[in-house]
VEXFI-511925 format. One record per residue (C-alpha): residue number from 1; residue in three letters; x, y, z. Coordinates in steps of 0.5 Angstrom, whole numbers, padded with zeros to 4 digits. Each point is the difference from the previous one (the first is absolute). Layout:
   num   residu    east   north      up
   NUM      ala       X       Y       Z
...
This chain:
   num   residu    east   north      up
     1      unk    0257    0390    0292
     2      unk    0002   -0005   -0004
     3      unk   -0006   -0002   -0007
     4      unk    0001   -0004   -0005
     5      unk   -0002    0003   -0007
     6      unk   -0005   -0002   -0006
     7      unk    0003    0003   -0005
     8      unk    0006    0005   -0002
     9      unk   -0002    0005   -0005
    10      unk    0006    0002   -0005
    11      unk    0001    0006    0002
    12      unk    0004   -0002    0006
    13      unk    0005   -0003   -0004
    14      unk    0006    0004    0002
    15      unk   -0001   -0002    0007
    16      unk   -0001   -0007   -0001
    17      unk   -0004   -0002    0006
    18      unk   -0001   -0007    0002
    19      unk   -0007   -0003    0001
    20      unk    0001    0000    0007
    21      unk    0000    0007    0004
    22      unk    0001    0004    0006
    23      unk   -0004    0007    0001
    24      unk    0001    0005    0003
    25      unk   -0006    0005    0003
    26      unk    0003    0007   -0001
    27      unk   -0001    0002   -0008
    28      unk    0003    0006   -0004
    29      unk   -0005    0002   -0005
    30      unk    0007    0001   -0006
    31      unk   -0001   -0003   -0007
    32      unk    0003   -0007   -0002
    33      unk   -0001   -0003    0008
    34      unk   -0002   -0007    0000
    35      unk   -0005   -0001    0004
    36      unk   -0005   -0006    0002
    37      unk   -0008    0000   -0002
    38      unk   -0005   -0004    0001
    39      unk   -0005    0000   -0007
    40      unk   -0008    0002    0002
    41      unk   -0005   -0001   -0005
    42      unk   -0001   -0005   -0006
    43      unk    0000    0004   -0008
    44      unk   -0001   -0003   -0007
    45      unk    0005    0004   -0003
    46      unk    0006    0004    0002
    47      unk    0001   -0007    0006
    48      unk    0007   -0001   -0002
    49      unk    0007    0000    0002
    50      unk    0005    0000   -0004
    51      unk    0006   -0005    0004
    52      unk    0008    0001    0000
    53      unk    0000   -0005   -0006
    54      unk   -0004    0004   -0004
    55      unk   -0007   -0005    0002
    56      unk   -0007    0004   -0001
    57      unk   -0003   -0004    0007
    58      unk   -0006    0002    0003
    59      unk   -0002    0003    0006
    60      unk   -0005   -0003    0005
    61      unk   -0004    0003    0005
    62      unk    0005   -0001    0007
    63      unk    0006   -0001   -0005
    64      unk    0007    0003    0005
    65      unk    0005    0004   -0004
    66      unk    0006    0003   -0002
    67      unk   -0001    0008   -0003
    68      unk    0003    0006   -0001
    69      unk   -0002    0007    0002
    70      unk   -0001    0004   -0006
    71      unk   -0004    0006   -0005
    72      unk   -0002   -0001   -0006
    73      unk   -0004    0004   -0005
    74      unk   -0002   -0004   -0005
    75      unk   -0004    0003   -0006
    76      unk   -0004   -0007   -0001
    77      unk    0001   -0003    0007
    78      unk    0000    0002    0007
    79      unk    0003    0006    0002
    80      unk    0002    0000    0008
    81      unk    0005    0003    0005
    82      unk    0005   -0002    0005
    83      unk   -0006    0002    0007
    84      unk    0004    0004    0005
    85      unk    0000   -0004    0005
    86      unk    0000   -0008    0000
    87      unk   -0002   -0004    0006
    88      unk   -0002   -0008    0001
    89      unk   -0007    0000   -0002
    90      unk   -0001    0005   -0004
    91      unk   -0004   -0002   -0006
    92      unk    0005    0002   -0007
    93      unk   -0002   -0001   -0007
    94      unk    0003   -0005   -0005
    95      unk    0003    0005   -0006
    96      unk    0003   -0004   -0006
    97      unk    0001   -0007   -0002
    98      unk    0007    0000    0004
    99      unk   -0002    0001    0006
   100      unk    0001    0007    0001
   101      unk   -0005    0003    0006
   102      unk   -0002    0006    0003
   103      unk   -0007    0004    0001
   104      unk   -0004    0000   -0007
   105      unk   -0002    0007   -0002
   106      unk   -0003   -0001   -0006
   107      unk   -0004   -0006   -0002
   108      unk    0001   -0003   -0007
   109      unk   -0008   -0001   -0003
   110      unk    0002   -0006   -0004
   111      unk    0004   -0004    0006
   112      unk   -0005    0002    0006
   113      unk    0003    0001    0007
   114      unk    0007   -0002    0001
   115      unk    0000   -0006    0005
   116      unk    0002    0002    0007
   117      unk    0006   -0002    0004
   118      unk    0000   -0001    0007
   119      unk    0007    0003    0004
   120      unk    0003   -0006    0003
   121      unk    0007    0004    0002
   122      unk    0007    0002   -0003
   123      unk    0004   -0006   -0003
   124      unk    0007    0000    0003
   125      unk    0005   -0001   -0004
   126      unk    0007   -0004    0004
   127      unk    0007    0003   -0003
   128      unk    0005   -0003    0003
   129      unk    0000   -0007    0001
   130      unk   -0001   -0002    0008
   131      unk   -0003    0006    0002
   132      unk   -0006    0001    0003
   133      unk   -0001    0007   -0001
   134      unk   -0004    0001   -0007
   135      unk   -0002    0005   -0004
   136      unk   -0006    0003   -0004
   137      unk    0000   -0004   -0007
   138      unk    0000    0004   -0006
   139      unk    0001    0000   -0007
   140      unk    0006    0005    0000
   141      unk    0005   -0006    0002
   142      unk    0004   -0002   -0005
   143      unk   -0003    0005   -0005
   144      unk    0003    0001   -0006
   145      unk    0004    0008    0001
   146      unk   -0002    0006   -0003
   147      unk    0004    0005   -0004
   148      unk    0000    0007   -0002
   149      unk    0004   -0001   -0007
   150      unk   -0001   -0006   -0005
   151      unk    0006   -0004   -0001
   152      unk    0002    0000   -0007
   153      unk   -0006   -0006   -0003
   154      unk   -0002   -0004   -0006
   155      unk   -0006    0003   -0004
   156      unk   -0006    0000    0003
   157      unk   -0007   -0001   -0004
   158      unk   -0005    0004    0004
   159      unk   -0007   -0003    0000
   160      unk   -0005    0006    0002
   161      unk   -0008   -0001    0001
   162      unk   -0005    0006   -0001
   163      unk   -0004   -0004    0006
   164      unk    0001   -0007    0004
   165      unk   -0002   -0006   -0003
   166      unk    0002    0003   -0007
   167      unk    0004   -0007   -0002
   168      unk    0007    0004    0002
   169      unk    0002   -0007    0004
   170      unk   -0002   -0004   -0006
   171      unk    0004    0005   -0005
   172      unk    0006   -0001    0005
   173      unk   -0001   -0007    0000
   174      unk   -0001   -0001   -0008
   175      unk    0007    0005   -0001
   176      unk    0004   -0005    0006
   177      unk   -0003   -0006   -0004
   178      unk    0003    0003   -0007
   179      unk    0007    0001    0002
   180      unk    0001   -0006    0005
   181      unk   -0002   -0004   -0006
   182      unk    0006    0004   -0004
   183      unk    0005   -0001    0005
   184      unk   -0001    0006    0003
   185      unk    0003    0001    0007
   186      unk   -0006    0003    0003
   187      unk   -0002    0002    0008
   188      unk   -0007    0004    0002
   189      unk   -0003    0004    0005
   190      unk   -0006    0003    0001
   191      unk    0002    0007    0004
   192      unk   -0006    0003    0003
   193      unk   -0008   -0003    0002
   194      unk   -0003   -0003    0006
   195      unk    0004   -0007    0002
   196      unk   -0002   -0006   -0004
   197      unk    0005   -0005   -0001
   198      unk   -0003   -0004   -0006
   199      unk    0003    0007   -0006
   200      unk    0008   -0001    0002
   201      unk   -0002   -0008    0000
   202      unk   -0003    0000   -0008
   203      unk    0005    0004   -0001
   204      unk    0005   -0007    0002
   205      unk   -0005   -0005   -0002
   206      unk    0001    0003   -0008
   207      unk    0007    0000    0000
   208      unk    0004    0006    0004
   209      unk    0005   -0002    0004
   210      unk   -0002    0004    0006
   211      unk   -0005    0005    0002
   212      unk   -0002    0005    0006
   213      unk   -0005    0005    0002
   214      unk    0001    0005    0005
   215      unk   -0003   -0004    0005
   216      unk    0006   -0004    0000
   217      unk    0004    0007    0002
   218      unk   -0005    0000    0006
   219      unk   -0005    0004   -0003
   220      unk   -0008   -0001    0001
   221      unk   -0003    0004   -0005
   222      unk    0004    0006   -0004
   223      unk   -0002    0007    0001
   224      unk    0004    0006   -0004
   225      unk    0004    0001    0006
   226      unk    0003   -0007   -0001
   227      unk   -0001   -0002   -0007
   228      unk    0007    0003   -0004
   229      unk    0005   -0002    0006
   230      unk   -0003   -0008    0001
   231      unk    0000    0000   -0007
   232      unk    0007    0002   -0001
   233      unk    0002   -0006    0005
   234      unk   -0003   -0005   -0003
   235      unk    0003    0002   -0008
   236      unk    0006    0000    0004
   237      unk   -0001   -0007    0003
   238      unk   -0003   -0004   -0006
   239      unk    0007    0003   -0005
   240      unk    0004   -0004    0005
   241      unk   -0002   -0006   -0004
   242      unk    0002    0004   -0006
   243      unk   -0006   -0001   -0004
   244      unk    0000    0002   -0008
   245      unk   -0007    0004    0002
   246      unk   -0005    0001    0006
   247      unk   -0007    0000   -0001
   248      unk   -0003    0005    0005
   249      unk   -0007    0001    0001
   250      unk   -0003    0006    0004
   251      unk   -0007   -0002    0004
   252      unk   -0006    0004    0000
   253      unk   -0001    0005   -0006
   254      unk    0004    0006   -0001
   255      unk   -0004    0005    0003
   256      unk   -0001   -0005    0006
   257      unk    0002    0001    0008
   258      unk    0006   -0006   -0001
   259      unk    0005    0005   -0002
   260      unk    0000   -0001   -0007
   261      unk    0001    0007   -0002
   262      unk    0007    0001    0004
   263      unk    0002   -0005   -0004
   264      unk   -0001    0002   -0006
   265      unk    0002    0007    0002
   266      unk    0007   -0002    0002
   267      unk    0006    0001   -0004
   268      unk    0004   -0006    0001
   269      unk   -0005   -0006    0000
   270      unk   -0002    0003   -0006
   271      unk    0007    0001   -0003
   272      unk    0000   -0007    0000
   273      unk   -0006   -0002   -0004
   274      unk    0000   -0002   -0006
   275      unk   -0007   -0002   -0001
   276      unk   -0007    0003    0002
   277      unk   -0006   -0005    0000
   278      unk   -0007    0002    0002
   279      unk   -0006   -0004    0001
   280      unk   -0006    0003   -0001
   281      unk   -0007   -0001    0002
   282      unk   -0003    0004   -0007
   283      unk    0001    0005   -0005
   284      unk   -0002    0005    0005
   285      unk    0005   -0002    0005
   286      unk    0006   -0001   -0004
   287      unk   -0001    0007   -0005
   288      unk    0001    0003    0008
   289      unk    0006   -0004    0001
   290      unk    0004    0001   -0005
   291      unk   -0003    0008    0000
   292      unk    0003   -0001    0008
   293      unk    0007   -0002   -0001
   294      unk    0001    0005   -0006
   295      unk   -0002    0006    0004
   296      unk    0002   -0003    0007
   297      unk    0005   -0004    0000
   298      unk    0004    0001   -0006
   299      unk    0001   -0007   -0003
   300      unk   -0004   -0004   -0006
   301      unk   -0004   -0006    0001
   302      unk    0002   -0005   -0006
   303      unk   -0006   -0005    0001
   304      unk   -0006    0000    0002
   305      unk   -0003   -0008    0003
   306      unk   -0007   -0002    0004
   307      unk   -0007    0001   -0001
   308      unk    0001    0006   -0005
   309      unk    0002   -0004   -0005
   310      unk   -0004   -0007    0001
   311      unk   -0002    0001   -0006
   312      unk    0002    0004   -0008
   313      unk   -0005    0006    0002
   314      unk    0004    0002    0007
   315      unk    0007   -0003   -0004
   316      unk   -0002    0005   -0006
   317      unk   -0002    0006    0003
   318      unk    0006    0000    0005
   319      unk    0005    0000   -0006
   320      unk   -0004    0004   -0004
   321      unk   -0002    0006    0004
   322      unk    0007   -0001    0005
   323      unk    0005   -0002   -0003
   324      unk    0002   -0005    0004
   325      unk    0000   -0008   -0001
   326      unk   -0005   -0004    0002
   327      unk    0001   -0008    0002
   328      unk   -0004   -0004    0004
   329      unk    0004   -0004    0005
   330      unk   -0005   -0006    0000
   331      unk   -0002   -0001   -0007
   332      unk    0008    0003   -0003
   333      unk    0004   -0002    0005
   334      unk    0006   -0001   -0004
   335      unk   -0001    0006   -0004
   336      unk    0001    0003    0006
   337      unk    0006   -0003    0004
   338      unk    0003    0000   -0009
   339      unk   -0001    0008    0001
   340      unk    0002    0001    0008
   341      unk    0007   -0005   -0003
   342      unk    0001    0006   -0007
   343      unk    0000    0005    0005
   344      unk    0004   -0003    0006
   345      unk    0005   -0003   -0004
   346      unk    0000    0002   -0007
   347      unk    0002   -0006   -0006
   348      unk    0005   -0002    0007
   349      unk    0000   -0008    0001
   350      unk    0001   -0002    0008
């Protein structure tokens, strides 16, 4: 069955599919297949799509369009998995902002009921130019490669946070804004999370060169099986444009599902950093985290960003009662791209 598609969430964007489609009946439930629904439903908030550009569009009530299979487990958002078993027909759930979908296995109180999505087929995918023989479209294709070892790298800020929606992407921002304006070569990449497009496009958007995020390397949503080998792939991808630094966040908070965890216990990843940022959400919050990167994972927070330190009480009693330098990236964002740069570089001119 040939559809013509609405819309096309960007988390479909390793397999570029066109507006026009060919369906195939037979579905395999596997994370990162790209499949044809139909929206049921109309809501007030969490109606969006995020689109292959980076565009926020709204979902209508009939809208036809191209998402992917995939699980999320989401602190503030909705969890989900991949059913097992798919069919044409089946009433899926609308995950995340990217167009992830599967079946909703926890309802967020603030968002309300996802909205539905009606399986219209499998879309296929034409390798070879004049065959007619298509196969399952998915995002692994064209995928940046994984990798066990991390190639020899440019230094890495580390940007952590106690929870999501702690200001990591704006920390992350604000540093990449800093440097490039420095005549810093600077590349981004956000490492682990539920794919969302517009993260590694603000990174752009503030000067970085390049940037990537683990669903350019085939991924849906990072787990801790997954989270150390894409990572180690997309480093290794970035250093190829020889930057000065990488910029790299790590979704959700540190005790999260994503896979954060892994990362900060590795060896090799953590070699390579020179810098650990944390955003945290309150004094509460960050006195935990760096307690857990001591005790745990062995490393030291440098600073300390987000909404703990809004104001000089949150500011004062981090520094105070931690040891740690509290600079808040929304009022003192030079201050902390200028510390970032001292620790990275030293007194070293670009």
């Amino acid at each position: 069955m040939k559809v013509t598609l609405d819309k096309i969430a960007s988390v479909t964007r390793n397999a570029r599919v066109p507006r026009e489609v060919l369906l195939d009946d037979q579905i395999q439930a596997r994370e990162g297949l790209v499949l044809a629904v139909r929206i049921h439903g109309t809501k007030t908030v969490y109606n969006q799509v995020e689109d292959v550009h980076g565009r926020m569009i709204g979902l209508n009530d009939g809208d036809v369009i191209a998402a992917v299979l995939g699980t999320r487990r989401a602190l503030r958002g909705y969890a989900g998995v991949v059913p097992d078993s798919v069919k044409v027909g089946d009433r899926l759930d609308v995950l995340n902002l990217g167009g992830v979908i599967g079946k909703c296995t926890s309802v967020n109180i603030e968002l309300g009921k996802p909205l539905q999505a009606e399986v219209l087929g499998q879309i296929l995918h034409f390798p070879h130019l004049g065959e007619r023989v298509g196969v399952p479209a998915t995002i692994k294709t064209g995928a940046v490669p994984w990798a066990e070892r991390l190639e020899p790298s440019a230094p890495i800020v580390y940007v952590a946070g106690t929870c999501m929606n702690a200001g990591k992407t704006l920390a992350c921002g604000e540093i990449i804004r800093y440097l490039a304006r420095k005549g810093r070569r600077v590349c981004g990449a956000k490492l682990t999370g539920v794919s969302l497009l517009r993260d590694t496009l603000s990174m752009v958007d503030r000067g970085a060169v390049s940037s990537l995020s683990f669903n350019d390397a085939g991924v849906v949503s990072t787990s801790g099986e997954v989270s150390v080998p894409v990572a180690k792939g997309l480093i290794n991808a970035l250093n190829k444009q020889e930057p000065d630094a990488l910029i790299v966040e790590l979704g959700d908070g540190i005790l999260g599902e994503y896979g954060v965890q892994e990362i900060l216990h590795d060896a090799q990843l953590m070699d390579a950093g020179t810098v650990h940022v944390l955003a945290a959400n309150d004094p509460v919050a960050a006195w935990g985290a760096v307690e857990l990167f001591k005790n745990r994972f062995k490393r030291r927070v440098d600073v300390i960003t987000g909404p703990a330190t809004d104001n000089a009480v949150g500011s004062e009693f981090i520094e105070r009662q931690m040891g740690v330098t509290a600079i808040n990236a929304r009022i003192d964002y030079d201050r902390l791209g200028a510390f970032v740069e001292a620790k990275l570089f030293g007194g070293r001119t670009p």
